[in-house]
N, C-alpha and C positions, 0 to 999 in steps of 0.2 A: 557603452562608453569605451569597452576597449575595442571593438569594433572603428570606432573614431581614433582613440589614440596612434593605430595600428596604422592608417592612412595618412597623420597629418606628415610626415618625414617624405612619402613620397609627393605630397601634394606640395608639398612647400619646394621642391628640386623640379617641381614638372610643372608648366602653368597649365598645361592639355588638361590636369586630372581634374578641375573643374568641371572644361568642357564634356570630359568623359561622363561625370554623372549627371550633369544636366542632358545628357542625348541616355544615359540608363534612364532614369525618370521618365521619358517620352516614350519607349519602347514598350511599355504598354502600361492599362491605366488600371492594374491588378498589382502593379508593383506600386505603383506613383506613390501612395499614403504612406510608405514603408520608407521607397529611397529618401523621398523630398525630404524629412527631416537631417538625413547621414547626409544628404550632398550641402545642405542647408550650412551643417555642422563644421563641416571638414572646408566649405569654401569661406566660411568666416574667419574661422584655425588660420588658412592656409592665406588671408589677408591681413590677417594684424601679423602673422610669420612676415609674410613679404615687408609689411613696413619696416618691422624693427628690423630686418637683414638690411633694406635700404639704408634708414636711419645709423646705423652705425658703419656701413661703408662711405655714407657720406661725410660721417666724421672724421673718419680714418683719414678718407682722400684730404680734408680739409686740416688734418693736421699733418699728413704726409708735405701741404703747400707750406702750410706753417713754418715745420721745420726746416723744409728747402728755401724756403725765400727769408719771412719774417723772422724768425728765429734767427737767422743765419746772420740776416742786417744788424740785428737787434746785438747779437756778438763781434760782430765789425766794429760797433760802435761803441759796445763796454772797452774792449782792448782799446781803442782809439784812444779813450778817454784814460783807462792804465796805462797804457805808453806815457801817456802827458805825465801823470802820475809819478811815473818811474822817471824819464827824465826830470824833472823838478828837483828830484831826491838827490841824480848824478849830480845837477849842477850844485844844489846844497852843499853836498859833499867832496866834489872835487874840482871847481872849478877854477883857474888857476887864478883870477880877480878875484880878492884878498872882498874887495869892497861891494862884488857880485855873491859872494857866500853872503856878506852881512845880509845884505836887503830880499834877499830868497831866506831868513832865517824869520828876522824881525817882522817881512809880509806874514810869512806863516802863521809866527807869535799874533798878530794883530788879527789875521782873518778868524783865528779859533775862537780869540777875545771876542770880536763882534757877534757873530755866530752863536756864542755863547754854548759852545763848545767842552764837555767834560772832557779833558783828556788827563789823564797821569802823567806825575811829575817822569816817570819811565817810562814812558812808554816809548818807542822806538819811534824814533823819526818819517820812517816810511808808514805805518799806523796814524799818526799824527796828521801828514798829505792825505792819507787817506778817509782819514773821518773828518778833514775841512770840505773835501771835495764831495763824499758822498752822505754827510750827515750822522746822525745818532743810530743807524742802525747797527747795533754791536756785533750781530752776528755777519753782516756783509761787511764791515771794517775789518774784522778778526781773519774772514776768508780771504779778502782782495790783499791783507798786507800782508800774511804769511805766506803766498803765493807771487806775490814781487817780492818779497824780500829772500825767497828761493832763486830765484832770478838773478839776486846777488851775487848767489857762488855757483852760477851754472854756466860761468862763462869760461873754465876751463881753470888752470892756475898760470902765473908768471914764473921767470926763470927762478925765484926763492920759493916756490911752493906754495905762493897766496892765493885765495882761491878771489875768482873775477869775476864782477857780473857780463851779463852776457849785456850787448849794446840793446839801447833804447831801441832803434828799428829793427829790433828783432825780438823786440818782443812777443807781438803780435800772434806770429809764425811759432815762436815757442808752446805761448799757453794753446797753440790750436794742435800741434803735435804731441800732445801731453793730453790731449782729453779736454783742455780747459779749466778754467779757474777750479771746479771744486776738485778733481782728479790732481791737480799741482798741492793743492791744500792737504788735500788725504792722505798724498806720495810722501810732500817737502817736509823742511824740518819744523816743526813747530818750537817756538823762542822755551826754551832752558826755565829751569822755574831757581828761582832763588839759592832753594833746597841743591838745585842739580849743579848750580856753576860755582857753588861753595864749595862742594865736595871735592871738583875737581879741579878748584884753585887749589885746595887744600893741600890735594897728590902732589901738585904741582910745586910749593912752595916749602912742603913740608920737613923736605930734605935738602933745602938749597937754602940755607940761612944767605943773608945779605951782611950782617954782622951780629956782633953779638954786644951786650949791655947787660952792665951787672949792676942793678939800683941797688942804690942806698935803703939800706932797711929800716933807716930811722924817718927816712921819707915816705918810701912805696914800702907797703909792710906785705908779704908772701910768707903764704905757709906751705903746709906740705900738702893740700889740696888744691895747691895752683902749677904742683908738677909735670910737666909734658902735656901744660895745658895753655890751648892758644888764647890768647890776651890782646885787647887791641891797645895800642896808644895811640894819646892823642899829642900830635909834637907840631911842634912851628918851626920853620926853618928860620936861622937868623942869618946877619948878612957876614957874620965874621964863619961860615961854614958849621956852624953846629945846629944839631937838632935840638929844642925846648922842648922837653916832658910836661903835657898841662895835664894829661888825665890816665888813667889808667882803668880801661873798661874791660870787666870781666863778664859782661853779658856775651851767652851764647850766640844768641841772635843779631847782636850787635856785629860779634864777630863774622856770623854767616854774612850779613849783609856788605861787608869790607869784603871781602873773599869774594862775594859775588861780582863789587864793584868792580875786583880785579881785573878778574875773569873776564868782564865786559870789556874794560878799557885796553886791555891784549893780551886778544882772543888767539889769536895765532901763538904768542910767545906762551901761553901758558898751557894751550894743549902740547905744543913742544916737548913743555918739561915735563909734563903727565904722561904723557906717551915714552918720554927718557924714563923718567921714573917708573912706570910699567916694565918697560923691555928692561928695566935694571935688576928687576924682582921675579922677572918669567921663570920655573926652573929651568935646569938646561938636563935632566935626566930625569929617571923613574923615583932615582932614591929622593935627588933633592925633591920633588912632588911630592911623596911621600911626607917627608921631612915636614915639609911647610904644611901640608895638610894635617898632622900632626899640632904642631906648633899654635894653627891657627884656634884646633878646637880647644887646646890647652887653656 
Protein backbone atom coordinates (compact mmCIF):
# COMPACT_ATOMS: atom_id res chain seq x y z
CA UNK A 1 0.00 0.00 0.00
CA UNK A 2 2.67 2.49 0.47
CA UNK A 3 4.37 1.22 -2.48
CA UNK A 4 1.09 2.84 -4.24
CA UNK A 5 0.77 5.73 -2.17
CA UNK A 6 4.44 6.49 -3.16
CA UNK A 7 3.32 6.61 -6.96
CA UNK A 8 0.07 8.23 -7.09
CA UNK A 9 1.69 12.21 -6.87
CA UNK A 10 3.95 11.39 -9.79
CA UNK A 11 1.21 9.50 -11.71
CA UNK A 12 -1.30 12.29 -11.25
CA UNK A 13 1.49 15.17 -12.76
CA UNK A 14 2.65 12.71 -15.66
CA UNK A 15 -0.22 11.04 -17.83
CA UNK A 16 2.95 8.58 -19.49
CA UNK A 17 3.05 6.76 -15.93
CA UNK A 18 0.29 4.79 -16.90
CA UNK A 19 1.52 3.96 -20.13
CA UNK A 20 4.83 3.21 -18.17
CA UNK A 21 3.33 0.35 -16.24
CA UNK A 22 1.15 -1.02 -18.65
CA UNK A 23 4.46 -1.52 -21.20
CA UNK A 24 6.40 -2.89 -17.28
CA UNK A 25 3.51 -5.60 -17.21
CA UNK A 26 4.30 -6.69 -20.81
CA UNK A 27 7.97 -6.94 -20.30
CA UNK A 28 7.69 -10.29 -19.15
CA UNK A 29 5.14 -12.66 -17.95
CA UNK A 30 7.18 -13.56 -14.40
CA UNK A 31 6.43 -10.12 -13.32
CA UNK A 32 2.86 -9.67 -14.96
CA UNK A 33 0.80 -11.26 -11.52
CA UNK A 34 2.83 -8.88 -9.30
CA UNK A 35 2.72 -5.51 -11.46
CA UNK A 36 -0.99 -5.81 -12.86
CA UNK A 37 -2.45 -5.20 -9.53
CA UNK A 38 0.21 -1.84 -8.54
CA UNK A 39 -0.49 -0.51 -12.23
CA UNK A 40 -4.14 -1.58 -11.74
CA UNK A 41 -3.97 0.48 -8.56
CA UNK A 42 -2.06 3.58 -9.16
CA UNK A 43 -3.96 4.14 -12.83
CA UNK A 44 -7.36 4.11 -10.88
CA UNK A 45 -5.56 6.69 -7.99
CA UNK A 46 -4.29 8.49 -10.93
CA UNK A 47 -8.15 8.84 -12.75
CA UNK A 48 -10.41 9.77 -10.11
CA UNK A 49 -6.97 12.32 -9.28
CA UNK A 50 -7.47 13.67 -12.80
CA UNK A 51 -11.23 14.23 -12.49
CA UNK A 52 -11.33 15.90 -9.31
CA UNK A 53 -8.20 18.41 -10.55
CA UNK A 54 -10.46 18.82 -13.77
CA UNK A 55 -13.61 19.24 -11.77
CA UNK A 56 -12.45 21.96 -9.73
CA UNK A 57 -10.52 23.87 -12.37
CA UNK A 58 -13.61 23.96 -14.18
CA UNK A 59 -15.16 25.50 -11.48
CA UNK A 60 -12.73 27.95 -10.90
CA UNK A 61 -12.71 28.95 -14.73
CA UNK A 62 -16.63 29.03 -14.40
CA UNK A 63 -16.43 31.34 -11.51
CA UNK A 64 -13.45 33.29 -12.79
CA UNK A 65 -16.60 34.01 -15.92
CA UNK A 66 -18.95 34.58 -13.26
CA UNK A 67 -17.06 37.21 -11.68
CA UNK A 68 -15.82 38.91 -14.86
CA UNK A 69 -19.19 38.98 -16.68
CA UNK A 70 -22.25 38.09 -14.42
CA UNK A 71 -21.20 39.28 -11.15
CA UNK A 72 -20.06 42.27 -12.69
CA UNK A 73 -23.64 42.90 -14.57
CA UNK A 74 -25.36 41.87 -11.74
CA UNK A 75 -23.40 45.09 -9.73
CA UNK A 76 -24.11 47.47 -12.68
CA UNK A 77 -27.43 46.96 -12.07
CA UNK A 78 -27.67 46.99 -7.87
CA UNK A 79 -25.87 50.61 -8.21
CA UNK A 80 -28.30 51.33 -11.05
CA UNK A 81 -31.08 50.80 -9.02
CA UNK A 82 -29.11 52.79 -5.68
CA UNK A 83 -28.48 55.56 -7.81
CA UNK A 84 -32.36 55.78 -8.33
CA UNK A 85 -32.53 55.19 -4.87
CA UNK A 86 -30.26 57.91 -3.76
CA UNK A 87 -31.69 60.45 -6.19
CA UNK A 88 -35.26 60.07 -4.98
CA UNK A 89 -33.97 60.83 -1.48
CA UNK A 90 -31.88 64.35 -3.16
CA UNK A 91 -35.22 65.21 -4.59
CA UNK A 92 -37.16 64.55 -1.23
CA UNK A 93 -34.89 66.54 0.42
CA UNK A 94 -33.85 69.25 -1.69
CA UNK A 95 -35.72 69.98 -4.39
CA UNK A 96 -36.60 73.45 -4.93
CA UNK A 97 -40.67 72.73 -5.73
CA UNK A 98 -42.15 73.18 -2.47
CA UNK A 99 -45.03 70.94 -4.14
CA UNK A 100 -42.43 68.21 -5.74
CA UNK A 101 -41.03 67.43 -2.02
CA UNK A 102 -44.78 66.83 -0.98
CA UNK A 103 -45.66 64.26 -3.54
CA UNK A 104 -42.10 62.27 -3.48
CA UNK A 105 -43.05 62.28 0.38
CA UNK A 106 -46.79 61.21 0.46
CA UNK A 107 -45.75 58.51 -2.66
CA UNK A 108 -43.34 57.07 -0.34
CA UNK A 109 -45.84 57.26 2.68
CA UNK A 110 -48.36 55.42 0.37
CA UNK A 111 -46.08 52.91 -1.40
CA UNK A 112 -44.71 51.56 2.30
CA UNK A 113 -48.73 51.64 3.30
CA UNK A 114 -49.66 49.20 0.28
CA UNK A 115 -46.61 47.06 0.64
CA UNK A 116 -47.45 46.83 3.90
CA UNK A 117 -44.23 47.77 5.00
CA UNK A 118 -42.90 47.72 8.79
CA UNK A 119 -40.93 50.66 9.02
CA UNK A 120 -40.27 52.85 12.25
CA UNK A 121 -41.65 55.95 13.17
CA UNK A 122 -37.42 56.82 12.94
CA UNK A 123 -36.24 55.64 10.92
CA UNK A 124 -34.23 57.74 8.42
CA UNK A 125 -35.67 58.53 5.36
CA UNK A 126 -33.16 56.97 3.04
CA UNK A 127 -33.89 53.33 4.92
CA UNK A 128 -37.39 54.06 4.31
CA UNK A 129 -36.57 54.45 0.03
CA UNK A 130 -34.76 51.62 0.70
CA UNK A 131 -36.89 49.03 2.32
CA UNK A 132 -40.04 50.21 -0.28
CA UNK A 133 -37.70 49.44 -3.05
CA UNK A 134 -35.95 46.39 -1.96
CA UNK A 135 -38.46 44.69 0.52
CA UNK A 136 -38.41 43.15 4.18
CA UNK A 137 -34.98 41.96 3.98
CA UNK A 138 -33.51 43.74 7.11
CA UNK A 139 -30.29 42.93 6.74
CA UNK A 140 -29.93 44.22 2.79
CA UNK A 141 -31.98 47.55 4.10
CA UNK A 142 -29.63 48.03 7.06
CA UNK A 143 -26.55 47.56 4.44
CA UNK A 144 -27.79 49.51 1.21
CA UNK A 145 -28.98 52.50 3.59
CA UNK A 146 -26.00 53.01 5.62
CA UNK A 147 -23.96 52.87 2.61
CA UNK A 148 -25.93 55.79 0.73
CA UNK A 149 -26.51 57.54 3.52
CA UNK A 150 -22.31 57.68 3.82
CA UNK A 151 -22.58 59.08 0.37
CA UNK A 152 -24.36 61.96 2.02
CA UNK A 153 -21.22 63.45 3.56
CA UNK A 154 -18.79 62.11 0.95
CA UNK A 155 -19.23 64.90 -1.26
CA UNK A 156 -16.75 67.06 0.30
CA UNK A 157 -18.07 70.17 2.62
CA UNK A 158 -19.48 73.98 1.52
CA UNK A 159 -17.78 77.27 2.28
CA UNK A 160 -19.44 76.85 6.16
CA UNK A 161 -18.06 73.51 6.72
CA UNK A 162 -21.33 71.30 5.97
CA UNK A 163 -20.46 68.25 4.95
CA UNK A 164 -22.12 67.25 0.97
CA UNK A 165 -23.38 64.44 -0.53
CA UNK A 166 -21.59 63.42 -3.28
CA UNK A 167 -23.94 63.78 -6.67
CA UNK A 168 -26.29 61.08 -7.82
CA UNK A 169 -24.20 60.13 -11.06
CA UNK A 170 -21.55 59.48 -9.22
CA UNK A 171 -22.54 57.18 -7.27
CA UNK A 172 -22.01 54.33 -9.17
CA UNK A 173 -18.21 55.15 -9.52
CA UNK A 174 -18.13 55.76 -5.67
CA UNK A 175 -19.40 52.37 -4.28
CA UNK A 176 -17.21 50.61 -7.09
CA UNK A 177 -13.87 52.64 -5.83
CA UNK A 178 -14.63 51.77 -2.27
CA UNK A 179 -14.84 47.91 -2.62
CA UNK A 180 -18.63 48.15 -2.96
CA UNK A 181 -21.70 48.21 -0.92
CA UNK A 182 -20.60 45.95 2.09
CA UNK A 183 -16.86 47.52 2.25
CA UNK A 184 -18.77 51.26 2.28
CA UNK A 185 -21.07 49.61 5.16
CA UNK A 186 -17.96 48.19 7.21
CA UNK A 187 -15.78 51.55 6.52
CA UNK A 188 -19.04 54.38 6.85
CA UNK A 189 -20.76 55.57 9.72
CA UNK A 190 -23.34 53.56 11.12
CA UNK A 191 -26.57 56.05 12.37
CA UNK A 192 -25.68 57.04 16.45
CA UNK A 193 -27.77 54.99 18.73
CA UNK A 194 -30.03 57.11 20.98
CA UNK A 195 -27.72 56.56 24.04
CA UNK A 196 -24.74 58.22 21.71
CA UNK A 197 -26.52 61.54 20.34
CA UNK A 198 -27.93 62.32 23.93
CA UNK A 199 -24.66 62.32 25.38
CA UNK A 200 -23.34 64.55 22.96
CA UNK A 201 -26.34 66.94 22.86
CA UNK A 202 -25.78 66.98 26.36
CA UNK A 203 -21.88 68.26 26.01
CA UNK A 204 -23.39 70.39 23.71
CA UNK A 205 -26.11 72.18 25.54
CA UNK A 206 -24.99 71.69 28.84
CA UNK A 207 -23.10 74.76 29.25
CA UNK A 208 -24.81 77.02 26.80
CA UNK A 209 -28.08 77.73 28.76
CA UNK A 210 -30.68 79.63 26.41
CA UNK A 211 -32.22 81.28 29.47
CA UNK A 212 -33.09 80.64 32.63
CA UNK A 213 -36.59 80.18 34.77
CA UNK A 214 -37.17 80.06 38.09
CA UNK A 215 -40.78 78.02 38.97
CA UNK A 216 -42.99 78.66 41.16
CA UNK A 217 -42.59 76.28 44.12
CA UNK A 218 -46.15 76.21 44.98
CA UNK A 219 -46.66 75.08 41.47
CA UNK A 220 -43.63 72.84 40.16
CA UNK A 221 -42.44 71.51 43.64
CA UNK A 222 -38.21 70.77 43.38
CA UNK A 223 -36.05 69.26 45.81
CA UNK A 224 -32.66 68.80 46.49
CA UNK A 225 -32.44 65.78 44.26
CA UNK A 226 -33.61 67.65 41.23
CA UNK A 227 -30.12 69.67 41.56
CA UNK A 228 -27.85 69.92 38.37
CA UNK A 229 -30.24 67.63 37.10
CA UNK A 230 -31.54 67.80 33.49
CA UNK A 231 -35.58 68.01 33.31
CA UNK A 232 -37.59 68.24 30.30
CA UNK A 233 -40.51 70.68 29.94
CA UNK A 234 -43.21 70.42 28.29
CA UNK A 235 -44.41 74.29 27.03
CA UNK A 236 -46.54 75.80 24.17
CA UNK A 237 -45.73 78.72 22.54
CA UNK A 238 -48.48 81.41 22.73
CA UNK A 239 -49.03 84.12 20.40
CA UNK A 240 -48.55 87.02 22.84
CA UNK A 241 -44.48 85.58 22.83
CA UNK A 242 -44.39 83.44 25.97
CA UNK A 243 -43.79 80.02 26.61
CA UNK A 244 -46.78 77.83 28.69
CA UNK A 245 -45.43 75.27 31.14
CA UNK A 246 -47.94 72.14 30.77
CA UNK A 247 -45.48 69.44 32.31
CA UNK A 248 -42.59 68.82 33.93
CA UNK A 249 -40.85 65.55 33.11
CA UNK A 250 -38.25 64.06 35.16
CA UNK A 251 -37.79 60.95 33.34
CA UNK A 252 -34.22 59.90 32.45
CA UNK A 253 -35.13 58.52 29.16
CA UNK A 254 -37.50 60.87 28.46
CA UNK A 255 -34.88 63.37 28.71
CA UNK A 256 -32.24 61.17 26.57
CA UNK A 257 -34.80 61.00 23.90
CA UNK A 258 -35.30 65.09 23.63
CA UNK A 259 -31.54 65.31 23.58
CA UNK A 260 -31.39 62.79 21.04
CA UNK A 261 -34.17 64.60 19.07
CA UNK A 262 -31.86 67.61 19.24
CA UNK A 263 -28.99 66.25 18.09
CA UNK A 264 -30.89 64.91 14.96
CA UNK A 265 -32.67 68.00 14.15
CA UNK A 266 -29.06 70.00 14.12
CA UNK A 267 -26.51 67.86 13.71
CA UNK A 268 -23.97 70.29 12.46
CA UNK A 269 -24.93 73.09 15.20
CA UNK A 270 -24.61 70.83 18.04
CA UNK A 271 -21.29 68.97 17.16
CA UNK A 272 -20.19 72.73 16.97
CA UNK A 273 -20.96 73.29 20.43
CA UNK A 274 -19.40 69.75 21.62
CA UNK A 275 -16.43 70.28 19.97
CA UNK A 276 -16.48 74.25 21.38
CA UNK A 277 -17.12 72.67 24.47
CA UNK A 278 -14.38 70.12 24.27
CA UNK A 279 -11.62 72.55 23.07
CA UNK A 280 -12.98 74.66 26.09
CA UNK A 281 -12.01 71.96 28.59
CA UNK A 282 -8.72 70.45 26.78
CA UNK A 283 -5.70 71.18 29.38
CA UNK A 284 -3.35 73.43 27.83
CA UNK A 285 -0.14 71.97 30.15
CA UNK A 286 1.10 68.93 32.25
CA UNK A 287 0.00 70.59 35.57
CA UNK A 288 -3.64 71.47 34.41
CA UNK A 289 -3.81 67.46 33.05
CA UNK A 290 -2.81 66.51 36.17
CA UNK A 291 -5.24 68.84 37.83
CA UNK A 292 -8.29 67.44 36.05
CA UNK A 293 -7.02 64.05 36.25
CA UNK A 294 -7.22 64.55 39.74
CA UNK A 295 -10.36 66.30 40.15
CA UNK A 296 -12.01 63.75 37.91
CA UNK A 297 -11.26 60.64 40.01
CA UNK A 298 -12.23 62.71 43.07
Amino acid sequence: MQEIMSYIPSVAINDNVGDFFDTTMADGAADAPMASPLAAAVNCANKGFRIAVADLERLAQQSEEWAGKELAASHRRLYAILTECYRYYLRLKTDADGQVRKDLKKALETFIKVKNCTVKATAHDMNRIVKAVFGADRRRVSAYGIALRSALEAGGRDHSGKSMPIAAENLADWLTERGGVEEVRLGGKKGLSIAQRSDIAKRAVGDRPITTYKPDPRVIHMDTDDVDRMVLLVATYRPNGEFEINAVVRSGSAVNTALAAHYSADKDGVLSAADTVAAAHVPNSATALAISSFQAAA
